[in-house]
C-alpha positions in Angstrom: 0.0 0.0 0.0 1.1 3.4 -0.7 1.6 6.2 1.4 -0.4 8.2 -0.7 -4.6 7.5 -0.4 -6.7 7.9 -2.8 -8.1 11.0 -3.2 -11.8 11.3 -1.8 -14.6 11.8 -4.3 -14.5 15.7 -5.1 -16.5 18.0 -7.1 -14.5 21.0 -8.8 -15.1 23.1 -5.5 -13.2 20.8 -3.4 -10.1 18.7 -3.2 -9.1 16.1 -0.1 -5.8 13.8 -0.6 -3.6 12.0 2.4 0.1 11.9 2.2 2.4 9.8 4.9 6.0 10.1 3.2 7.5 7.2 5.9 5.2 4.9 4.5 6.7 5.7 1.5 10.3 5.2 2.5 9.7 2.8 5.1 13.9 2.5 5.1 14.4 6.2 5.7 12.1 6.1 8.2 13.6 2.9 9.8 17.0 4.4 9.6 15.6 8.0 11.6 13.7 6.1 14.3 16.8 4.0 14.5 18.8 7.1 14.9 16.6 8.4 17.5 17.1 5.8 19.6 20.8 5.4 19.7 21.4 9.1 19.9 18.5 8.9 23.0 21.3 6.2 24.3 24.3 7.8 23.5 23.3 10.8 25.6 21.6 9.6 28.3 25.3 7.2 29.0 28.0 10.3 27.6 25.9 12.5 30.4 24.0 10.3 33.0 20.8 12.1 32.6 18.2 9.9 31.5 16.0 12.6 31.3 17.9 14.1 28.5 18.5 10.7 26.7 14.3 10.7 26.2 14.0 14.4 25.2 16.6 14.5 22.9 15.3 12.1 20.4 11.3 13.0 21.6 12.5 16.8 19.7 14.6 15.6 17.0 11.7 12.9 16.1 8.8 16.1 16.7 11.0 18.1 14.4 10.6 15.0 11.7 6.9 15.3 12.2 5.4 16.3 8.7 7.7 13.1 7.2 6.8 10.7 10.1 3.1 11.6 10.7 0.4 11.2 7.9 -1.1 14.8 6.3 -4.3 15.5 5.3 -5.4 18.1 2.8 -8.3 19.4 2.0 -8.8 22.1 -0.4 -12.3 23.9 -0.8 -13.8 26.9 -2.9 -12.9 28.8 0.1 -10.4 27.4 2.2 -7.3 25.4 2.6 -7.2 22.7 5.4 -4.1 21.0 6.4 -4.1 18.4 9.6 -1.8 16.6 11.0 -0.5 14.9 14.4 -3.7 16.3 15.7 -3.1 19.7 14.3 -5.5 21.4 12.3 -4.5 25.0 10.1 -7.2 26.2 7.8 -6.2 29.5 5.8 -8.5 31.3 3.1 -8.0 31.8 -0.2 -8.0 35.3 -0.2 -5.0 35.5 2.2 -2.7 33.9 -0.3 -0.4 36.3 -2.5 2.0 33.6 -4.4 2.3 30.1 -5.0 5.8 28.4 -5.6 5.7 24.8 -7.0 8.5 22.1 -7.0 9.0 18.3 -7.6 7.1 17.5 -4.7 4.3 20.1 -3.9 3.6 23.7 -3.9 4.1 26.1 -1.3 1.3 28.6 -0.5 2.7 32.7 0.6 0.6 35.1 2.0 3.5 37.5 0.8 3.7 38.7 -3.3 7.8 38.1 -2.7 9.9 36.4 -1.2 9.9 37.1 2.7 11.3 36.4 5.2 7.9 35.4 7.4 6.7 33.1 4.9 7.9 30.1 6.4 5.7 31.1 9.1 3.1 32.4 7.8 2.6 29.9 4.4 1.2 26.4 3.4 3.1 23.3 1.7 0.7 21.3 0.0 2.8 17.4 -0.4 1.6 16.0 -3.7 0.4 12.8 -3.0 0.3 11.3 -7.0 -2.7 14.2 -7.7 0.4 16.5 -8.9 -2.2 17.7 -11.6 -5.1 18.0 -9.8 -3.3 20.2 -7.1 -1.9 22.4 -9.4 -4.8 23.3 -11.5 -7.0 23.4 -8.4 -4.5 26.4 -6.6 -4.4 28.0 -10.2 -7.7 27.8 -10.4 -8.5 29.6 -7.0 -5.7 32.0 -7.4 -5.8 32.9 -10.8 -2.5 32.2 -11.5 -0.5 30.0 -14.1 2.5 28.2 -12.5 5.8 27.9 -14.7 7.0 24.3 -15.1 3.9 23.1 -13.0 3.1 20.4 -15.5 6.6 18.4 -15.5 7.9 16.7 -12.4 11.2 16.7 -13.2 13.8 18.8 -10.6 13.3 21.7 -12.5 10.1 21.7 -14.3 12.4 21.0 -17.3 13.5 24.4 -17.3 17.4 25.7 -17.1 16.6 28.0 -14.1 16.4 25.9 -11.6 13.8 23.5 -9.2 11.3 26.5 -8.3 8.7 28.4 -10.4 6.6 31.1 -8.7 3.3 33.1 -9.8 1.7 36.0 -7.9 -1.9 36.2 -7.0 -4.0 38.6 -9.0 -5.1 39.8 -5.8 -4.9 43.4 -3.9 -2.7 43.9 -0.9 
């Protein structure tokens, strides 16, 4: 079974999909939890604080959380859902300036350029094998075309590099 689940029956005003990458790399995600527990040993013996030799993995494996835990999206005519590990961030549309798109999703800014808050403040929407159907759905709601969107190559095919960007035709 993939990591990716089928996406739920949607209409053209709404778009859900699932995405779990460590099921999709069930080695890579041996090899972290693997990690995580020798470096929980490792400390808790170099500095005799048992304490320590839990939290220490318990924040490098929290940090790991959007590649260990599964996603789910869930895109409507009006908002944009994301939940996972019990978390749940729903942004509107209409707060979103700029969309950049890559091999392996597209990240939402409430910000026409590049800033420095929009790691913060943004969305990354995982593909989860709906490449298609996620782009056309955020150039749909934005009103945007997205360079290189249409070819999943590092790159989009294009000399310039992995990232393509559009601005919103929006005010603010």
């Amino acid at each position: 079974m993939t990591g990716h689940e089928a996406n739920r029956p949607s209409s053209d005003e709404e778009l859900s999909w699932t995405v779990w990458p460590a099921r999709d790399r069930p080695l890579a995600a041996g090899v972290i939890l693997a990690s995580a527990a020798v470096l929980g040993v490792l400390i808790a013996k170099s500095t005799g604080d048992s304490v320590l030799g839990f939290a220490a993995p318990v924040f490098i494996l929290a940090s790991l959380g959007s590649f260990l835990a599964k996603t789910e999206y869930r895109l409507t005519r009006e908002t944009i859902g994301v939940r996972t590990l019990g978390v749940s961030r729903e942004r509107p549309w209409s707060e979103m300036r700029r969309a950049t798109v890559d091999r392996t999703g597209v990240f939402l800014s409430p910000f026409r350029m590049r800033h420095w808050l929009e790691g913060y403040r943004g969305l990354r929407l995982l593909f989860g094998g709906n490449r298609d159907q996620v782009v056309a759905f955020v150039e749909a709601r934005l009103g945007i075309t997205l360079a290189g969107a249409g070819d999943p190559r590092p790159g989009g095919g294009s000399p310039g590099g992995g990232r393509r960007a559009a601005g919103a035709n929006t005010g603010g």
